[in-house]
C-alpha positions as CSV (number, residue, x, y, z in Angstrom):
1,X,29.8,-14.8,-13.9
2,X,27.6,-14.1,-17.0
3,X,23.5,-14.5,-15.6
4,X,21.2,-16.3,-18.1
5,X,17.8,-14.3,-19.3
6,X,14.6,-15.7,-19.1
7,X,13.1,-15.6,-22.5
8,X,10.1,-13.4,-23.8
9,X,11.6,-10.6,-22.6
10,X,10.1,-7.0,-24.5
11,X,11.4,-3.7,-24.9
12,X,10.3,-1.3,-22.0
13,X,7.6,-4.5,-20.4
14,X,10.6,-7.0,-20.1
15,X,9.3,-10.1,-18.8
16,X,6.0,-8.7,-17.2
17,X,3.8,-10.0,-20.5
18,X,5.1,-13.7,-20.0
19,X,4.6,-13.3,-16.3
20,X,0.9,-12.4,-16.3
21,X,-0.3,-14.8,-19.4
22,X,1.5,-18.1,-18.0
23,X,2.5,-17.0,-14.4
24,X,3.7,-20.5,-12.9
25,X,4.2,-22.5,-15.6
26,X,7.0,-19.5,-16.7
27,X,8.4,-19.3,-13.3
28,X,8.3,-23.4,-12.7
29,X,10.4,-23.3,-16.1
30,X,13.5,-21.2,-15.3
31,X,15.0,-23.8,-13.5
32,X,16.2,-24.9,-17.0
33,X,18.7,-22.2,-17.5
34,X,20.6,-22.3,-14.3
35,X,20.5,-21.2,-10.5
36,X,20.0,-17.7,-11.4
37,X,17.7,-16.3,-14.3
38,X,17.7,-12.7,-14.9
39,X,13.5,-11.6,-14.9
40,X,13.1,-7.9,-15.6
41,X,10.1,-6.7,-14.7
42,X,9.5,-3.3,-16.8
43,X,12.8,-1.9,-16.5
44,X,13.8,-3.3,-13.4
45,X,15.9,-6.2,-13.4
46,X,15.8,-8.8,-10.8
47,X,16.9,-12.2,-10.5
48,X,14.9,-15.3,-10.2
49,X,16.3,-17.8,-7.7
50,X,15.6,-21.4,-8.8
51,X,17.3,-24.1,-6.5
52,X,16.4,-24.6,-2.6
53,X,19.9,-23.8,-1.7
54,X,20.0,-20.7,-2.7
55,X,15.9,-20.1,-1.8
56,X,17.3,-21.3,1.6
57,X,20.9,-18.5,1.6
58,X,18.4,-15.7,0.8
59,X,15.6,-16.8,3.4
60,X,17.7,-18.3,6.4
61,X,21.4,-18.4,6.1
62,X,22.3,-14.7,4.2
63,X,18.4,-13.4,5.3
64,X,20.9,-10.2,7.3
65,X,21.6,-9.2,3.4
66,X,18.4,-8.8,2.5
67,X,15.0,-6.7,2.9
68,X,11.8,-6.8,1.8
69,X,11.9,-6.0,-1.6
70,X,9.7,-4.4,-4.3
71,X,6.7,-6.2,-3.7
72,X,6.3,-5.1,-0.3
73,X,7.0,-1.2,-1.1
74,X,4.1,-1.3,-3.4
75,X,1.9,-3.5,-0.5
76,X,3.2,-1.0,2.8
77,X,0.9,1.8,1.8
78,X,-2.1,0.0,1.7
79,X,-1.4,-3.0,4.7
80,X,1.1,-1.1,6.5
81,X,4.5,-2.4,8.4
82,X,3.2,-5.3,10.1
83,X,5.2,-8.3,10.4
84,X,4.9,-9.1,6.5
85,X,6.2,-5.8,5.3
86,X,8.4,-5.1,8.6
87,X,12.4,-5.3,8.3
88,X,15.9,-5.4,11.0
89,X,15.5,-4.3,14.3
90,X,11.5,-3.2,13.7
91,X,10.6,-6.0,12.3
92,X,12.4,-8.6,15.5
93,X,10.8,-6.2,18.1
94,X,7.3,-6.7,16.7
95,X,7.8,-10.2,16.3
96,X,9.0,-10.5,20.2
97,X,6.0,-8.5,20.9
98,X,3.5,-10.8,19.1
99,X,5.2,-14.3,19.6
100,X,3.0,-14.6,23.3
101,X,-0.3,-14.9,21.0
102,X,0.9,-17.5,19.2
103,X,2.0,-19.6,21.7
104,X,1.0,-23.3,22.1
105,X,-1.5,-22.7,25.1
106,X,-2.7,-19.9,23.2
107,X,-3.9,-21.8,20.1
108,X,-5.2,-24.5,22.1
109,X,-8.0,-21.5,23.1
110,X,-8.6,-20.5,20.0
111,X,-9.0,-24.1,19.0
112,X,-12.2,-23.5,20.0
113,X,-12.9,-20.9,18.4
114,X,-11.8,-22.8,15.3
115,X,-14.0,-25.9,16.4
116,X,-17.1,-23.9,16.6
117,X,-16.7,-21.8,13.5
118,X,-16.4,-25.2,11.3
119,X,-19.5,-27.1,13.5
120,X,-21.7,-23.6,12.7
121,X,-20.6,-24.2,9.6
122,X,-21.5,-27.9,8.8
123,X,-23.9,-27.3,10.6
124,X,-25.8,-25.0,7.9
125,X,-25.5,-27.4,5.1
126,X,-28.5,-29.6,4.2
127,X,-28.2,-33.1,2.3
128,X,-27.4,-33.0,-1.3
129,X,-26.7,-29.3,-0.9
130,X,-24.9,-27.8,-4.1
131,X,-21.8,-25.6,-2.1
132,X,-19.8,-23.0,-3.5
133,X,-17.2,-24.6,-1.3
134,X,-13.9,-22.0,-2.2
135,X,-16.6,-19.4,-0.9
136,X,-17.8,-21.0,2.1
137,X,-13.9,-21.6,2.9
138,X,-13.2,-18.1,2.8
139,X,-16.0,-17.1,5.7
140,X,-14.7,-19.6,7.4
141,X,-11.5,-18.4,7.2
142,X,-12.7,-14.6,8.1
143,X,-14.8,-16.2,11.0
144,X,-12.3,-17.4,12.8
145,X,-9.3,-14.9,12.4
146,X,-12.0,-12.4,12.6
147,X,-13.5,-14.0,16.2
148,X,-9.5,-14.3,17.6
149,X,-9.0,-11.0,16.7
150,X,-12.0,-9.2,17.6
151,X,-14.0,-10.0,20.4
152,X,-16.6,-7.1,21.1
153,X,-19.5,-5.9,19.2
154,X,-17.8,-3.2,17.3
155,X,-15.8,-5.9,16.1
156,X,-18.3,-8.1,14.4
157,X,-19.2,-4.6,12.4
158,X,-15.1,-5.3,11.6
159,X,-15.2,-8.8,10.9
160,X,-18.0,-8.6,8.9
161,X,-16.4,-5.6,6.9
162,X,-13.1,-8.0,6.5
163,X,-15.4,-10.6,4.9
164,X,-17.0,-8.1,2.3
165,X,-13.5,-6.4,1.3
166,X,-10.2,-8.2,2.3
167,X,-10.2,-10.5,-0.2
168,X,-10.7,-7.7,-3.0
169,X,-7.1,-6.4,-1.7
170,X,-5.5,-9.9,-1.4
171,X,-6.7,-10.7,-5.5
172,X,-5.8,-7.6,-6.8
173,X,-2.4,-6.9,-5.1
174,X,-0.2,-8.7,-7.3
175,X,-1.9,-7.1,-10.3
176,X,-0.3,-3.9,-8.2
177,X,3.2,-5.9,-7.8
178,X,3.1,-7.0,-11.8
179,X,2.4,-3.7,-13.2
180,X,4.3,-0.3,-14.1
181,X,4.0,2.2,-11.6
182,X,1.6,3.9,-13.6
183,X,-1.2,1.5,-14.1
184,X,-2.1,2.1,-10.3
185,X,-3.2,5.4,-11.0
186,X,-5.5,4.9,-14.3
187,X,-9.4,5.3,-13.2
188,X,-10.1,1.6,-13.8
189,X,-12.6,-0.5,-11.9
190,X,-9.9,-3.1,-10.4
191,X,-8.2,0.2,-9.1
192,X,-10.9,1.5,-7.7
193,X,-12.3,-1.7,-5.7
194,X,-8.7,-2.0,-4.7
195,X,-8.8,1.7,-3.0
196,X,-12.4,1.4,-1.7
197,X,-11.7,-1.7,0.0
198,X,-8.3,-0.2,1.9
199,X,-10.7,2.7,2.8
200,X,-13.2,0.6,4.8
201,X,-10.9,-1.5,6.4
202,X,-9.1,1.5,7.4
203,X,-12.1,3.0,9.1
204,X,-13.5,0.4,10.8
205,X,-10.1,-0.9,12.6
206,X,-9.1,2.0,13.3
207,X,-12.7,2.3,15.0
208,X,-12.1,-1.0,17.0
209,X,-8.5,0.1,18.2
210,X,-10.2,3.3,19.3
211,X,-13.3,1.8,21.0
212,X,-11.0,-0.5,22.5
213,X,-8.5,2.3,23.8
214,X,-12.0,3.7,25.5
215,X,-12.5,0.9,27.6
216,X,-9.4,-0.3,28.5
217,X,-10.7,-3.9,29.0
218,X,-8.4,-7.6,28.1
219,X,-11.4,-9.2,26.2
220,X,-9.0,-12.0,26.0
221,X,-8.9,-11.7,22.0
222,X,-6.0,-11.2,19.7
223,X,-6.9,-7.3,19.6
224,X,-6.4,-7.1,23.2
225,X,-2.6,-9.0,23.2
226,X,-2.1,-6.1,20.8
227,X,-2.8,-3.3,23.0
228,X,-1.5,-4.9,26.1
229,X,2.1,-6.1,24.9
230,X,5.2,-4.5,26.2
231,X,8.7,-4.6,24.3
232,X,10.7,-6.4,26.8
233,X,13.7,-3.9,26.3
234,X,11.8,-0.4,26.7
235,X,8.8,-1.1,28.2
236,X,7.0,0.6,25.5
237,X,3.5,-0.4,23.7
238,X,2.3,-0.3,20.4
239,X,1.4,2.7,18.8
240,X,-2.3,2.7,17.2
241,X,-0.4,2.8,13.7
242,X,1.4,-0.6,14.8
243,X,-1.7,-2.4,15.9
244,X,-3.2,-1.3,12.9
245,X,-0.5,-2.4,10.5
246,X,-0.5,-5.9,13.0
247,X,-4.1,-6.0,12.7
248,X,-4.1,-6.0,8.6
249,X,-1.3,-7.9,8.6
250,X,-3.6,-10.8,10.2
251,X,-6.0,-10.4,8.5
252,X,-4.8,-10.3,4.8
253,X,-1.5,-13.4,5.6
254,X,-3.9,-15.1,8.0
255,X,-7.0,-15.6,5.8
256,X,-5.8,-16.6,2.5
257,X,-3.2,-19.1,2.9
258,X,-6.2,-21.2,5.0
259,X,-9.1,-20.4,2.9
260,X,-7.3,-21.9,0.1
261,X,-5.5,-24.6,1.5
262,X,-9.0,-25.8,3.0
263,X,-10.8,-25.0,-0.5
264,X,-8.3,-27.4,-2.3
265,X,-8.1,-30.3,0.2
266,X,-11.5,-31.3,-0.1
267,X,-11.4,-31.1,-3.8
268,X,-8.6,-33.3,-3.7
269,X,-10.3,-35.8,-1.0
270,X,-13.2,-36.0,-3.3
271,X,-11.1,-36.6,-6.2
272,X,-9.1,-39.6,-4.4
273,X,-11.5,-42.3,-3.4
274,X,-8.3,-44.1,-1.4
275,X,-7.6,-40.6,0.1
276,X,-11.1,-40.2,1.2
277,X,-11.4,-43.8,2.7
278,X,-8.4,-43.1,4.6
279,X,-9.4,-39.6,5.9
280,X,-12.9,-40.4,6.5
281,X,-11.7,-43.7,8.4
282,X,-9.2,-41.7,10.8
283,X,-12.1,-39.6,12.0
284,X,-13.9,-41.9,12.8
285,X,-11.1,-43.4,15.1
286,X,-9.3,-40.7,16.5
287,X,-13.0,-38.6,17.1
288,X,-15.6,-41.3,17.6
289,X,-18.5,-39.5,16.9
290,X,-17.2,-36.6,19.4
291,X,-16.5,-33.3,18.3
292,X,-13.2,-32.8,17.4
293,X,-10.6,-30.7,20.4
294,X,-6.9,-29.4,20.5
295,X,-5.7,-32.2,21.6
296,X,-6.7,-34.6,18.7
297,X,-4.7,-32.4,16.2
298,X,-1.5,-34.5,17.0
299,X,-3.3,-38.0,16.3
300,X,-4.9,-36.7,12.5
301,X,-1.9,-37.4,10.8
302,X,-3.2,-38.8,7.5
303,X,-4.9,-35.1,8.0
304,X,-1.8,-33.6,8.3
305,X,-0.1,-35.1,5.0
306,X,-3.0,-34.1,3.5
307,X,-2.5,-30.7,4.3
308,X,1.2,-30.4,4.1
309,X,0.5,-31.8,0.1
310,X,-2.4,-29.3,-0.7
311,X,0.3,-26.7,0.4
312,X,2.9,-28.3,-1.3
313,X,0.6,-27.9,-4.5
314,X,-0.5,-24.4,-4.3
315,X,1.7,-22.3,-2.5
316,X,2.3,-19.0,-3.0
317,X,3.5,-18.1,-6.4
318,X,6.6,-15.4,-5.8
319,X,8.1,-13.6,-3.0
320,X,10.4,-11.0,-3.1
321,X,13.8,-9.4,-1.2
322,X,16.1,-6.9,-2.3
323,X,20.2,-7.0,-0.8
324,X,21.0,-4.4,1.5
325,X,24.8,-5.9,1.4
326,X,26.8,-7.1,-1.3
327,X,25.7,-10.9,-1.6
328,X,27.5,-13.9,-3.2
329,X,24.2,-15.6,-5.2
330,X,25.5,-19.3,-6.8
331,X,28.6,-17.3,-8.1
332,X,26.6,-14.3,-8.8
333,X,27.0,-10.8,-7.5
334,X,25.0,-8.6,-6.1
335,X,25.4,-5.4,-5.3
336,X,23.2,-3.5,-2.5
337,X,19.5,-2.8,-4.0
338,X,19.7,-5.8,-6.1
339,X,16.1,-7.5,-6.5
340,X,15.4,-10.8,-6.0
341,X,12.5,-13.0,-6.3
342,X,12.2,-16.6,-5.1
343,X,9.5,-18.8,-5.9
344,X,7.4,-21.9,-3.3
345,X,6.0,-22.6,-6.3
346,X,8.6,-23.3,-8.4
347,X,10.5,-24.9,-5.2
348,X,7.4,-27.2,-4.8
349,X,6.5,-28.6,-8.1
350,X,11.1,-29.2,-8.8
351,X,11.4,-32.6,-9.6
352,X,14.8,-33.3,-7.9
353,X,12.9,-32.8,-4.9
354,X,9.6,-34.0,-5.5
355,X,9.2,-37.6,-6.9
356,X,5.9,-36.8,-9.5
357,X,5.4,-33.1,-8.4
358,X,2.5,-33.2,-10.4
359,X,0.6,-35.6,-8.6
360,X,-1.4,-35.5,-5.7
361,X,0.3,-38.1,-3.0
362,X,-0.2,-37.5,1.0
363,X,2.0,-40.7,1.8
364,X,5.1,-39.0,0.2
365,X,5.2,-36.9,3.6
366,X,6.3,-40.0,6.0
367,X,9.0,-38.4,8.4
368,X,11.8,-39.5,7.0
369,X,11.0,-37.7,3.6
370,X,10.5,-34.6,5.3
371,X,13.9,-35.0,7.5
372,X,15.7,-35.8,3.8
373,X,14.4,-33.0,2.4
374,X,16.6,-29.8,0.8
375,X,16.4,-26.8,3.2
376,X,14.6,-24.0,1.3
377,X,12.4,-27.1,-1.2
378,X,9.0,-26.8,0.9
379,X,8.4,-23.1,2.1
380,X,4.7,-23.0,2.3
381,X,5.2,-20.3,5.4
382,X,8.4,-19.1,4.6
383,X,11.5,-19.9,6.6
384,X,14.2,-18.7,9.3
385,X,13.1,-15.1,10.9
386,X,10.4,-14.0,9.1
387,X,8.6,-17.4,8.9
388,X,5.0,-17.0,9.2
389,X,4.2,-15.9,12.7
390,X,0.7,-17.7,12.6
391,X,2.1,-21.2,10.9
392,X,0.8,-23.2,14.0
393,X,-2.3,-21.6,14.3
394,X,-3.1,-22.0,10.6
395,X,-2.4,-25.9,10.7
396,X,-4.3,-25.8,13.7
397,X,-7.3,-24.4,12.2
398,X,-6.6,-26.3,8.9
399,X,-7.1,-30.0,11.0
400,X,-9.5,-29.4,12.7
401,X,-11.9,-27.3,9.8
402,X,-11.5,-30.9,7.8
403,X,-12.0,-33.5,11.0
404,X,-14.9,-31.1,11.4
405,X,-16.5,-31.3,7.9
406,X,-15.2,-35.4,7.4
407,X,-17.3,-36.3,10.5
408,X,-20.6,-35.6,9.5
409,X,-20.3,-35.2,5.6
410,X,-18.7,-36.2,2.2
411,X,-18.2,-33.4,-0.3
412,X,-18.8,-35.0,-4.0
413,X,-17.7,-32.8,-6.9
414,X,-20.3,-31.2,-9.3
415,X,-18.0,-30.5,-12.2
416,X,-14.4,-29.9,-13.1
417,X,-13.3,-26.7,-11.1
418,X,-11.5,-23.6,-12.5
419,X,-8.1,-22.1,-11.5
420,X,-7.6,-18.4,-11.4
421,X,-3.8,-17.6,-10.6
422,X,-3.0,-14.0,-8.9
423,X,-0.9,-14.5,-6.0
424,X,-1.6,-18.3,-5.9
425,X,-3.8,-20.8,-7.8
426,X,-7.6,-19.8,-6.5
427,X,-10.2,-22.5,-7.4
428,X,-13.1,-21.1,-9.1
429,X,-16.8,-22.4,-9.0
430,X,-15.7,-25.0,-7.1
431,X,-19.1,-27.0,-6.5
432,X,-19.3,-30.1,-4.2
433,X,-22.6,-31.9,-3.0
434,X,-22.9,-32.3,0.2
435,X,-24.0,-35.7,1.2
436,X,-24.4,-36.9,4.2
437,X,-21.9,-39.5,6.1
């Protein structure tokens, strides 16, 4: 079966210029030429999947076949082989190892963590306060994975170090991804910040892993689940290499998919006076003036399709896996060491799935459109083995952050914000007044 090309393709660059100037709207539009699009990326070619069937046989149903492909070789020097970057047997013990920390009674105690962070938090503000809120997100973000992971002193020197450099790496690694081989090594500034920010956070969790080692001591933290977890089959711990490559791992998937998703919900509150009403209004029933606790998570629903449409609306842009079988692809096939990339943004914004994909609408998640809808169409976490490990923990975090915020203040926006797309749409200057309730 002959395999459409995307179009734009250059000698030697292939698709990479078209991918960099219009990044989603150029994925988004392959659907138009079939299941499977042929996207070379310099001289590599790889094929862009474009239905949720087939996002679904790569991630769940054929996800034996596949590996973590090119995207992740160039990330694993720099995070490591955590969970994100792991694959096969490696990959399931880790995730058997690590599964204990993210179990329900486990996220109901760092709940409040998660509580405090966001009460600290609107707490600072002062009435009619201009906030950079995309920025104030992202401590909050770092606060609270930081304070789960790291309990000790030496590990507020660590979270603090998070907050000044991990999101340098997370902005500039798909620049990495995108690019020739060679553009990594040129002496340029985004390469250097890149480097200089993998260096510190090199040094100072190694440091806390060390310090930790030292004492011996379950400080009841994240770190300390680590350190302390036993493969069920041998008995044996992780290495410090492991828990480093776990550690970064948290820290790089575990901030950024939050910081944003809070960042863009209370833009979109603010820009919805009916979705305000509504979110402000189940606060105040479910909370009553209280502060908010694990146990009201389940009763913010309106909350909840809220933030299932923000990460409908800006997922993550591309993902990749490369066959380590021969795979039947929509009548397509590929040999071993095939490269394939699949897109939740491209999934999200299809309209056979999505009535208006463009539009911001919470009450299109009732339960029966979620039951009805394709496997493989809403992948904000991934799917089947290697879903996101922390998925609970960052809904979790997500409610209660905005039950937080809605109880005491409305955020009204300053001006129209900016988008900046790297790995996923980043809002930029995103200024809200903060008035009080």
């Amino acid at each position: 079966m002959s395999v459409p090309v995307a179009p734009g393709r250059l000698p030697l660059l292939g698709h990479t210029v078209p991918m960099v100037r219009k990044r989603f709207a150029f994925t988004a539009n392959l659907r138009e030429y079939g299941e499977v699009v042929q996207v070379d990326l310099g001289p590599m070619r790889t094929f862009f999947v474009t239905s949720a069937r087939l996002t679904h046989q790569i991630l769940v149903s054929d996800a034996q076949s596949f590996h973590k492909g090119m995207m992740f070789d160039k990330f694993r020097p720099f995070v490591g082989d955590g969970l994100a970057m792991s694959d096969g047997a490696f990959h399931m013990r880790q995730r058997r190892m690590m599964q204990p920390a993210f179990h329900r009674e486990r996220i109901g105690a760092y709940a409040e963590t998660m509580a405090r962070a966001a009460r600290d938090l609107a707490g600072s503000w002062r009435p009619d306060e201009v906030r950079a809120i995309e920025v104030d997100m992202q401590g909050l973000a770092v606060t609270i994975v930081g304070e789960t992971l790291f309990s000790t002193e030496i590990g507020k020197r660590a979270i603090d170090e998070a907050r000044r450099s991990i999101f340098i790496v997370i902005k500039n690694a798909m620049y990495r991804v995108l690019s020739p081989g060679f553009v990594e090594k040129l002496p340029i500034p985004v390469n250097r910040q890149f480097d200089e920010a993998i260096a510190r956070l090199h040094a100072i969790v190694h440091e806390v892993i060390t310090s930790w080692r030292a004492e011996g001591v379950d400080h009841g933290d994240l770190l300390s689940m680590l350190l302390l977890a036993r493969d069920d089959e041998t008995g044996e711990p992780m290495n410090d290499k492991q828990v480093y490559d776990e550690v970064m791992t948290l820290l790089t998937a575990g901030i950024e998919t939050t910081a944003l998703a809070l960042a863009w919900i209370f833009h979109e509150i603010a820009a919805d006076p009916e979705v305000e009403r509504r979110v402000l209004a189940e606060v105040d029933e479910v909370l009553g003036g209280r502060p908010v606790t694990f146990d009201d998570v389940p009763k913010l629903t309106y909350i909840q399709q809220v933030a299932n449409e923000v990460l409908r609306m800006y997922p993550l842009w591309i993902l990749m896996r490369r066959t380590i079988a021969d795979v039947n692809l929509g009548g397509v096939h590929l040999p071993p060491g095939t490269e394939v990339i699949i897109s939740p943004h491209a999934m999200h914004f299809n309209p056979e799935y999505y009535h208006h994909p463009e539009r911001f609408d919470p009450d299109r998640w009732t339960p029966e459109f979620a039951r009805e809808l394709p496997k493989g169409a809403f992948i904000p976490f991934g799917a089947g083995n290697r879903m996101c490990i922390g998925n609970h923990f960052a809904l979790t975090e997500i409610v209660i952050a905005v039950a937080t915020v809605a109880a005491r203040w409305r955020l009204a926006p300053v001006r129209p914000v900016r988008t900046k797309f790297t790995s996923a749409a980043y809002p930029v200057d995103l200024l809200m007044k903060v008035v009080p309730r």
